[in-house]
C-alpha positions as CSV (number, residue, x, y, z in Angstrom):
1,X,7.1,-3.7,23.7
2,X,4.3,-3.6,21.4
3,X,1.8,-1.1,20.2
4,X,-0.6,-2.0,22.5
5,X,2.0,-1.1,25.1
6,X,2.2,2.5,24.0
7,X,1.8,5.8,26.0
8,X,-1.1,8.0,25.9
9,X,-3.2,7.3,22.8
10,X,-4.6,10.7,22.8
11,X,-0.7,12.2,22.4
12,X,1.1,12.6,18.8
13,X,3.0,9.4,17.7
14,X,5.8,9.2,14.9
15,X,5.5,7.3,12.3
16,X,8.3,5.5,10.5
17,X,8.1,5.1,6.5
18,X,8.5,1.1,7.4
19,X,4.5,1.3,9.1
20,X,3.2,2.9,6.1
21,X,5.0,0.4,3.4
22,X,3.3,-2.2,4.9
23,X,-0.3,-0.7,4.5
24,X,0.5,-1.8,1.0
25,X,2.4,-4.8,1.3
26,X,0.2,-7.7,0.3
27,X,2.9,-10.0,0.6
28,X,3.2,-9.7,4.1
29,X,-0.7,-9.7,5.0
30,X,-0.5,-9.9,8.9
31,X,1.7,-7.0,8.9
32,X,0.0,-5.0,6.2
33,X,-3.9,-5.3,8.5
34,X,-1.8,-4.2,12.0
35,X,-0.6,-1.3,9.8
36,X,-4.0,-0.3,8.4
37,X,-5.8,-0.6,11.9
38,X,-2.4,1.6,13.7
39,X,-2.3,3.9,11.2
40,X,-6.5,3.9,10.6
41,X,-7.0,4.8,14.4
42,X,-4.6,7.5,14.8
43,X,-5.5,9.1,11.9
44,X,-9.0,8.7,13.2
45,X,-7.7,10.6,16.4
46,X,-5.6,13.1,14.7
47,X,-2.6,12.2,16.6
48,X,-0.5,10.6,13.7
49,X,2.4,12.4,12.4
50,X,5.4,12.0,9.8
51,X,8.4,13.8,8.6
52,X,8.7,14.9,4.9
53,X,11.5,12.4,4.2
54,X,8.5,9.4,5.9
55,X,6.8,11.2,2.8
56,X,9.5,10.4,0.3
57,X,10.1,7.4,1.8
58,X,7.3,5.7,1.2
59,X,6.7,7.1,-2.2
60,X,10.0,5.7,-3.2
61,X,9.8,2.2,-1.4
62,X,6.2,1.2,-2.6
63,X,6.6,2.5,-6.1
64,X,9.9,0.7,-6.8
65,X,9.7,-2.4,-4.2
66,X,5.6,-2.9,-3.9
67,X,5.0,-1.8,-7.7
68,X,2.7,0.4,-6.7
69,X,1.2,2.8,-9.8
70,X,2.9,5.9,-8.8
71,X,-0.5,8.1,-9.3
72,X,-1.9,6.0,-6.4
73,X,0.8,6.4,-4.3
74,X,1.0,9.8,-4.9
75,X,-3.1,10.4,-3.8
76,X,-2.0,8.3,-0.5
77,X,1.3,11.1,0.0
78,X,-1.2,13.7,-0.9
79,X,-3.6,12.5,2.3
80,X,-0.9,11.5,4.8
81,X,0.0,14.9,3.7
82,X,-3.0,16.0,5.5
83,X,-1.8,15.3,8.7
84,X,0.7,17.1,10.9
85,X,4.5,16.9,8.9
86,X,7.5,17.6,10.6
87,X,10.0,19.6,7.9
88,X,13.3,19.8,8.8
89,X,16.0,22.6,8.3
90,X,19.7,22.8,8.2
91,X,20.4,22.8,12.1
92,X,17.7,19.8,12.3
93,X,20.4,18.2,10.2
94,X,23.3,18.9,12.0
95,X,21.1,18.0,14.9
96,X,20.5,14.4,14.0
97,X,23.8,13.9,12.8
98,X,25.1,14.3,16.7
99,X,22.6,11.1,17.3
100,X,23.9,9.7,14.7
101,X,27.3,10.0,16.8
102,X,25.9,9.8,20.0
103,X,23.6,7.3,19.7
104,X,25.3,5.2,17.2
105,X,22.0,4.9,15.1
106,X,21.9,5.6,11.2
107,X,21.8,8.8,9.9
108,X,18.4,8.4,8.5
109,X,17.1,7.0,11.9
110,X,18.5,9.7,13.8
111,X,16.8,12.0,11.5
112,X,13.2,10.4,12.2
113,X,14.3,9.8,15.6
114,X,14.7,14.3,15.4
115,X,11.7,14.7,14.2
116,X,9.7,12.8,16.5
117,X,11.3,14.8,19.2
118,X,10.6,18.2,17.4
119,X,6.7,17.1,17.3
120,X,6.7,16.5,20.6
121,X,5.8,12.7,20.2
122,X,7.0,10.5,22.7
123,X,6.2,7.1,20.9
124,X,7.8,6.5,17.5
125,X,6.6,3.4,15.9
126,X,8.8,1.6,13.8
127,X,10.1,-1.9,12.4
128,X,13.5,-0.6,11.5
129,X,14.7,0.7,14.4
130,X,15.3,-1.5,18.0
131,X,11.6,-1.8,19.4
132,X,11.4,-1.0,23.0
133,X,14.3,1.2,23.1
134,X,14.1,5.1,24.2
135,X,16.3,7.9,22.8
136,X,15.7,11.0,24.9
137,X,11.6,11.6,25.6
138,X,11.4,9.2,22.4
139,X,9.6,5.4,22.8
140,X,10.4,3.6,19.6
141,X,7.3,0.5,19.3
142,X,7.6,-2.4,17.0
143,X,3.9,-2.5,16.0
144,X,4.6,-5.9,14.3
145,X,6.0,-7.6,17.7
């Protein structure tokens, strides 16, 4: 499935640090201009949301990977910021760890995979994670398919 095959566009979707890495990726240009319109239009709608590791994520992929000037990627945290973050607490933990074992996904997925369920999102978009797949109310969307 692909992001245009998506559920209600007017619901909260989950977005994976992977999406937002590639709004600054200009070696993968394609990629990087499906990001910027995904991420432009639900921003737009006020539907996107992310987690506070997505946050740290991205601040620690596109300053060390991408070379980004961490000042400017700090002023992009500070606006994704704006938008509705999921923060986890100890028993969201312990949560995503019994995914992790149920759903045989990485710890760190199954903690996104979490929070998109505590936000109430039913699609997740993400390159990482197996596109098309469904873990509990969850849609997980390769946007790049």
């Amino acid at each position: 499935m692909n992001a245009d095959e998506s559920a209600d566009p007017s619901q909260p979707t989950f977005f994976d640090s992977n999406v937002l890495i590639y709004t600054d990726d200009a070696w993968a240009p394609k990629k990087r201009k499906q990001a910027l319109a995904l991420l432009t239009e639900h921003q737009r709608r006020g539907t996107a949301v992310y987690s506070v590791q997505v946050l740290q994520e991205y601040f620690s992929a596109t300053t060390r990977k991408l070379g980004v000037d961490a000042a400017l990627a700090q002023q992009k945290v500070e606006v994704l910021a704006r938008e509705r973050i999921v923060r986890l607490n100890e028993y969201d933990v312990i949560a995503a760890i019994e995914l992790h074992r149920l759903r045989r996904i990485s710890f760190w997925d199954a903690l996104i995979v979490h929070a998109a369920r505590l936000a109430n999102c039913s699609v997740l978009y993400s390159e990482d994670m197996i596109g098309g797949g469904q873990i509990g109310n969850v849609r997980i969307f390769n946007p790049f398919v």
